[in-house]
C-alpha positions in Angstrom: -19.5 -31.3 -8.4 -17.7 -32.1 -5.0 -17.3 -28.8 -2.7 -13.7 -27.5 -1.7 -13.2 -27.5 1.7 -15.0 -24.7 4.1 -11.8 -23.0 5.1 -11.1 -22.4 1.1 -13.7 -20.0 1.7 -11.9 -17.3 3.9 -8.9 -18.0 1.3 -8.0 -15.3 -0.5 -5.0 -13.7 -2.8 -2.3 -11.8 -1.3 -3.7 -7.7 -1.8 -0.2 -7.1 -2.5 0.3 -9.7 -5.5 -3.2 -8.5 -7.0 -1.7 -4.9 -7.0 1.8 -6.4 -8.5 0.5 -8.6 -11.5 -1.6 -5.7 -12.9 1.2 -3.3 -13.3 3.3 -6.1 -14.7 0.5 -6.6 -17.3 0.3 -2.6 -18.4 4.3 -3.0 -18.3 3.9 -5.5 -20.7 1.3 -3.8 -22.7 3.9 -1.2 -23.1 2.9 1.1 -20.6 5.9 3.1 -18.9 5.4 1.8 -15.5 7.3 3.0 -12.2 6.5 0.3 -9.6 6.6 1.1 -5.5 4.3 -2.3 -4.9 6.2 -5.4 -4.4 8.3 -5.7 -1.1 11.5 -7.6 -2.7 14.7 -5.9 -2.0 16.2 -5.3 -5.7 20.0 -6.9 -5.1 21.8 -9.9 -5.2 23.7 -11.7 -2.5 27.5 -12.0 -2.3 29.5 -14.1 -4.6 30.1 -16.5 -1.9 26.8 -17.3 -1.7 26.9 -18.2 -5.6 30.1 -20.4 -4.7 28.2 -22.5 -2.0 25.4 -23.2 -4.1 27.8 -24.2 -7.0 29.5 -26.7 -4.8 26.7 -27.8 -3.3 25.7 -28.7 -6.5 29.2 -30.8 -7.5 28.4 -33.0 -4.5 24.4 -33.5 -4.3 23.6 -36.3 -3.0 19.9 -36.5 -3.9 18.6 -37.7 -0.5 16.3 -36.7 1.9 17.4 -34.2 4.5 16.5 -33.3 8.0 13.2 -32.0 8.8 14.8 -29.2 11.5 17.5 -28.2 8.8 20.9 -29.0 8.7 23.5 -28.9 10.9 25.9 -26.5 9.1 22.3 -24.2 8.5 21.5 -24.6 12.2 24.9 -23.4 13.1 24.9 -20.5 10.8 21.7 -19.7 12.2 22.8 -19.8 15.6 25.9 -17.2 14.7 23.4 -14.5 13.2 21.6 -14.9 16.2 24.6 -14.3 18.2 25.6 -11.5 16.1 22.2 -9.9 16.7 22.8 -10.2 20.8 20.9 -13.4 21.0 22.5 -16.1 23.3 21.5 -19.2 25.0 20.1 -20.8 22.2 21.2 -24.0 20.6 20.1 -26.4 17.3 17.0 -28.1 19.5 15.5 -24.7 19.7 15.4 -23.6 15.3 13.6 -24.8 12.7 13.5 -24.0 9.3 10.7 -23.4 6.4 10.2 -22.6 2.7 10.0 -19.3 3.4 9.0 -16.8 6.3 5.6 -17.3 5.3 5.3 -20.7 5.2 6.8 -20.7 9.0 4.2 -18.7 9.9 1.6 -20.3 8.8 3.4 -23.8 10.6 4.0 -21.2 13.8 -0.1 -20.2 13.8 -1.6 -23.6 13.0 1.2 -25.4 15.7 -0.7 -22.9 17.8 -4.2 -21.7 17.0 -6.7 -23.6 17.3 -10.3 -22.6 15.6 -11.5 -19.7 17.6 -8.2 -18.9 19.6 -7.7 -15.4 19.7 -4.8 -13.4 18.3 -3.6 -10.1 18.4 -2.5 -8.1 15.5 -1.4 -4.4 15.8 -2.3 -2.7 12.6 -1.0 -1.9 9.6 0.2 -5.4 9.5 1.4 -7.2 6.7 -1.4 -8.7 4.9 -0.5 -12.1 5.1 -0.9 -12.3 9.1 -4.4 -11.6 9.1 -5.1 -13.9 5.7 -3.4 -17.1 7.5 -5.3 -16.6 11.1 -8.6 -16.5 9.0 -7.8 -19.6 6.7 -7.4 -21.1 10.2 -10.4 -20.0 11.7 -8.9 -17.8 14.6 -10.6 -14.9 15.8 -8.7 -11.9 15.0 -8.6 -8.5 17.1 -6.8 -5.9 15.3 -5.0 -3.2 17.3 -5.4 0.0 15.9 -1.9 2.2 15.6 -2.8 5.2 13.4 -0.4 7.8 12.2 -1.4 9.7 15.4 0.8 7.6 17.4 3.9 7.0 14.6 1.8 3.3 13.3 3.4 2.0 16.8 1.4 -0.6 20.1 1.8 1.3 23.2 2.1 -0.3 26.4 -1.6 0.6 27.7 -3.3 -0.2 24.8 -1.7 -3.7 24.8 -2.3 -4.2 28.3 -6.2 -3.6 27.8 -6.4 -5.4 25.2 -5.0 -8.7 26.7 -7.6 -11.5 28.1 -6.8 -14.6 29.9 -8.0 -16.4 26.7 -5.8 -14.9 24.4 -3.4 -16.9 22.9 -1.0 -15.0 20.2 0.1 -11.5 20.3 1.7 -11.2 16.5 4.8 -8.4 16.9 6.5 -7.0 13.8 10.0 -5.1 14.2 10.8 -3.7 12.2 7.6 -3.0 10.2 5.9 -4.0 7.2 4.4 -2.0 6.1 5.2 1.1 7.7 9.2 0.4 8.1 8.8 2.2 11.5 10.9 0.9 14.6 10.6 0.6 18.4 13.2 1.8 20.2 14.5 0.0 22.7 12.6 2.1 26.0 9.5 1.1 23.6 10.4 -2.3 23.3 10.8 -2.9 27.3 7.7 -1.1 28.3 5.9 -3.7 25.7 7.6 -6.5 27.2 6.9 -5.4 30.4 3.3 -5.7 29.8 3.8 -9.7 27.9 6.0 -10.5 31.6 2.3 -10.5 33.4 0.5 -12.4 30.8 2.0 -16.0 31.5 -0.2 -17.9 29.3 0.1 -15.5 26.0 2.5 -16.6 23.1 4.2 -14.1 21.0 5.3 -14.0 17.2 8.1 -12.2 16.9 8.7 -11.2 12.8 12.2 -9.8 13.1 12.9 -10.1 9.1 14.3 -6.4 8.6 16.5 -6.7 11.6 19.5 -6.0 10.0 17.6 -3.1 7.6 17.7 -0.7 10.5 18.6 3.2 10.0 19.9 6.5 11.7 22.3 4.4 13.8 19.0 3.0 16.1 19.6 -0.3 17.6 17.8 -3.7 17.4 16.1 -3.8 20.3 13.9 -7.2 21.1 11.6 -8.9 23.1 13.1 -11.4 24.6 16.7 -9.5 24.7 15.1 -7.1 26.9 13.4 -9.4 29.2 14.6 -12.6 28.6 11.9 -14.4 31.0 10.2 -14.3 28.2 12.1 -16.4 26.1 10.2 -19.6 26.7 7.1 -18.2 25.4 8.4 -15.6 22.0 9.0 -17.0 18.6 11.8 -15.3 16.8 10.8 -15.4 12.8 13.9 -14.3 10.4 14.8 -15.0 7.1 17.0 -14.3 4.0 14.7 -12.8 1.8 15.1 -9.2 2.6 18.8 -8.9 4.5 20.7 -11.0 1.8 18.2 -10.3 -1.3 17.2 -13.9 -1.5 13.9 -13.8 -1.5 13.3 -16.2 -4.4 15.4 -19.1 -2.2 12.6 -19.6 0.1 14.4 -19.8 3.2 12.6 -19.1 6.7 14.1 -19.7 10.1 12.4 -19.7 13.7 14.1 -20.0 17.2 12.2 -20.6 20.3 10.5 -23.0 22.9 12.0 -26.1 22.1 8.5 -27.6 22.3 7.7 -24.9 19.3 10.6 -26.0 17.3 9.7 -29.4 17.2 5.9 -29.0 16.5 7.6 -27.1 13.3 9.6 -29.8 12.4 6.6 -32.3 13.2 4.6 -30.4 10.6 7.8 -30.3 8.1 7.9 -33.8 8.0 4.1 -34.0 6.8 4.5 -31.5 3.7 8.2 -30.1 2.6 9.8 -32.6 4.3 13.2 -30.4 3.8 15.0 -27.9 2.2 16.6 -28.8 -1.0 20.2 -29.1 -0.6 20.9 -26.0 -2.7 19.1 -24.1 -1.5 20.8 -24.8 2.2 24.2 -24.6 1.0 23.2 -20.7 -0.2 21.2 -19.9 3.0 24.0 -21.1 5.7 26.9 -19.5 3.1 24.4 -16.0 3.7 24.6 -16.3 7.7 28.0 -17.3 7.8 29.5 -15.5 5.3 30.7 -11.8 4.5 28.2 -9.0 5.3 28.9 -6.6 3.6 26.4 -6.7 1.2 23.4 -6.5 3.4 25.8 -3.4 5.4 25.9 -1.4 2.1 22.5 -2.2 1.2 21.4 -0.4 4.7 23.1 2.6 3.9 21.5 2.6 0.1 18.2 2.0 1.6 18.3 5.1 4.2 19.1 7.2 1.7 16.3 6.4 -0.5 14.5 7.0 2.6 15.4 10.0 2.7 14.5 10.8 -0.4 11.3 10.0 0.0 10.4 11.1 2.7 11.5 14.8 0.9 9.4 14.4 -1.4 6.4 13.5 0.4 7.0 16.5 2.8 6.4 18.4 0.5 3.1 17.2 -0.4 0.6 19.4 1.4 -1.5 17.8 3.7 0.2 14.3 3.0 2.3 13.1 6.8 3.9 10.3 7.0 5.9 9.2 10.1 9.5 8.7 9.2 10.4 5.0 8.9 13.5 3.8 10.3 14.2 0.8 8.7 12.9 -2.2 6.3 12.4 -0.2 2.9 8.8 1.1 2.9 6.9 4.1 3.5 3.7 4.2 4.6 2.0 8.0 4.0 -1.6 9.0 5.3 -3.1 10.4 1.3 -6.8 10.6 2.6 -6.0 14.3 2.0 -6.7 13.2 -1.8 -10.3 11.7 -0.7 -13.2 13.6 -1.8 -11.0 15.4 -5.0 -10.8 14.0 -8.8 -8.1 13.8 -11.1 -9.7 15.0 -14.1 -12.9 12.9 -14.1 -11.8 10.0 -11.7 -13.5 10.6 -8.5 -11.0 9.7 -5.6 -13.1 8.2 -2.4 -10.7 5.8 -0.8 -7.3 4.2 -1.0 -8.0 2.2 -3.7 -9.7 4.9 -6.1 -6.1 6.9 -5.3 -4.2 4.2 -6.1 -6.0 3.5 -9.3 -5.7 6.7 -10.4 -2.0 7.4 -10.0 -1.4 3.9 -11.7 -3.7 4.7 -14.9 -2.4 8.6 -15.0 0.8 8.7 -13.7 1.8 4.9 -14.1 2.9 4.6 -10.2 1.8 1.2 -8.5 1.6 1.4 -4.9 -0.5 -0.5 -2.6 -3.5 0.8 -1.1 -3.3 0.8 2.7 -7.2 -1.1 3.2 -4.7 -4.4 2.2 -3.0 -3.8 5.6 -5.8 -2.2 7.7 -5.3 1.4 7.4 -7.4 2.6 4.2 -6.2 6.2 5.4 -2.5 5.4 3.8 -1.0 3.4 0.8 2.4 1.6 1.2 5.6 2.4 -1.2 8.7 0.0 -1.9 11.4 1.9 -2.3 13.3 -0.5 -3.6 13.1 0.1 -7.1 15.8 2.0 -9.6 17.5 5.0 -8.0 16.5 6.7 -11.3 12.9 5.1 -11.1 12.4 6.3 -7.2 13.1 9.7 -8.4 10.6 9.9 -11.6 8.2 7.7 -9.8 8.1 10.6 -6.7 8.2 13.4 -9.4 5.0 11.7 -10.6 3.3 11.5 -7.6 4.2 15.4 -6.8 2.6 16.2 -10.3 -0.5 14.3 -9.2 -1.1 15.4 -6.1 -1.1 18.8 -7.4 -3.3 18.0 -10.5 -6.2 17.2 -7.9 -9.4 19.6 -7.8 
């Protein structure tokens, strides 16, 4: 039969999805699952947003719309930027996508060419290093272990840029460790990008509003803006509104970036359904108070958590600040059973608390560090708690 094309071949399934579908499948079999896998934040937005799309709906027009985005997005856009401390941009320098995900992947092949080299600090979220390798980029991964709080320093960046480098990828805050630069962090990191001219950088700013302990959101380009004509600013309105089934992604940058996304728009989504825009621009513009209380829920299960894994001997886990994961270091479990399952890696571990305890979490190998497995906190208040009581009782049922 006729072959599928050769990239098809370093396709593969998110990790994170595979993890996912299996507990729903023993939650469906009737199995009392407790499920820490699946990033999505668990609320709804406003009622405004509701309204928008309602109306929208009155008046649809059925047409075509702009490849960028609309207007009224654009403009909503450019006020959350604004409210973020972002000024100077204007409509010629956003796009929009289906999706975070599906802007990356517009951002990496608008700028990646087979072979180009990107950099990718690790733990990363899986889905950076699966589009660079659909693309045929060569990947160097930038080890940040739990020995330095899962964050880039300064040196190691440095040494690890060439003059043939093309993309640094920069996630703040994290998935999937929900830690966060501070702001002396962020500038010595920008410091290094001001000598590297010819180096573009990725900037996936999607928790930015899911930051905790009162730490601000520092950035890239806000703390050297020189660099503004060569960082990508990726948001969204999956995780600060709870939208993540709308498929809305937004960029702003280079205005010769924003057009290459709107270039590659026009060849496949064309544009977002008119819905779907009227929801997204009623979330930027709108009341936000949902995503404020949301915050405030989230550090407290973060709290929780961390509690309970502190008192897990020989389990650490740096404290995250913000997003809604936490990313402990288990390899304290490898080499032990529980009862006759033999626990070697990340994966063995999380097998074994999903078929005895019925926890899903994702083993850390999906986003480079096989030391660590990732939870979502996101779940029930009265599921976080039973889920972490679980996990206590297994831990201590290892031998």
């Amino acid at each position: 039969m006729p072959m599928l094309a050769e990239r098809m071949s370093r396709a593969r399934p998110s990790a994170i999805m595979v993890i996912a579908d299996k507990a729903k499948q023993l939650k469906a079999a009737g199995k009392d699952i407790i499920s820490f896998s699946i990033g999505v934040p668990n609320f709804l937005p406003g009622e405004h947003v509701y309204a928008a799309a309602h109306e929208a709906l009155k008046h649809d027009s059925g047409q075509y719309g702009s490849n960028r985005g609309s207007d009224a997005l654009l403009d909503a856009f450019l006020k959350h930027l604004r409210e973020g401390g972002f000024e100077g941009y204007e409509r010629r320098h956003l796009a929009c996508g289906i999706g975070a995900k599906q802007v990356l992947f517009n951002l990496m092949y608008a700028l990646l060419d087979d072979g180009d080299e990107i950099l990718i600090p690790t733990p990363y979220w899986t889905s950076y290093v699966d589009i660079a390798e659909i693309l045929g980029a060569r990947i160097t991964l930038l080890p940040c272990p739990p020995e330095q709080n899962y964050k880039l320093t300064p040196a190691q960046l440095d040494a690890a840029i060439k003059p043939s480098t093309k993309v640094l990828l920069f996630n703040n805050p994290s998935n999937p460790t929900g830690m966060v630069y501070t702001p002396d962090e962020v500038n010595a990191l920008a410091d290094v990008l001001v000598k590297h001219p010819n180096l573009w950088t990725l900037s996936d700013d999607i928790y930015n509003r899911m930051i905790f302990d009162g730490m601000p959101y520092a950035h890239l380009v806000k703390s050297r803006p020189q660099l503004r004509d060569r960082v990508v600013l990726i948001d969204s309105i999956s995780k600060t509104y709870g939208m993540p089934g709308w498929r809305v992604g937004m960029i702003a940058g280079p205005e010769s970036i924003a057009q290459a996304v709107v270039t590659l728009n026009s060849n496949h989504i064309t544009n977002l359904p008119e819905v779907v825009t009227a929801a997204a621009t009623a979330a930027f513009d709108g009341p936000q108070d949902v995503p404020a209380a949301k915050r405030g829920d989230f550090a407290r299960r973060r709290d929780e958590v961390m509690a309970a894994l502190n008192a897990i001997p020989g389990v650490r886990c740096p404290k995250p600040q913000g997003a809604f994961y936490a990313f402990p270091d288990i390899s304290v479990a490898f080499g032990k059973k529980h009862a006759a399952k033999a626990i070697g890696s990340d994966v063995d571990f999380c097998n074994a608390l999903l078929d005895a305890k019925g926890v899903a979490c994702v083993p850390g190998s999906a986003f480079g560090e096989p030391r660590a497995i990732r939870i979502s906190y996101t779940c029930k208040p009265s599921e976080l708690t039973d889920g972490l009581n679980r996990m206590q009782a297994f831990f201590a049922e290892l031998s």
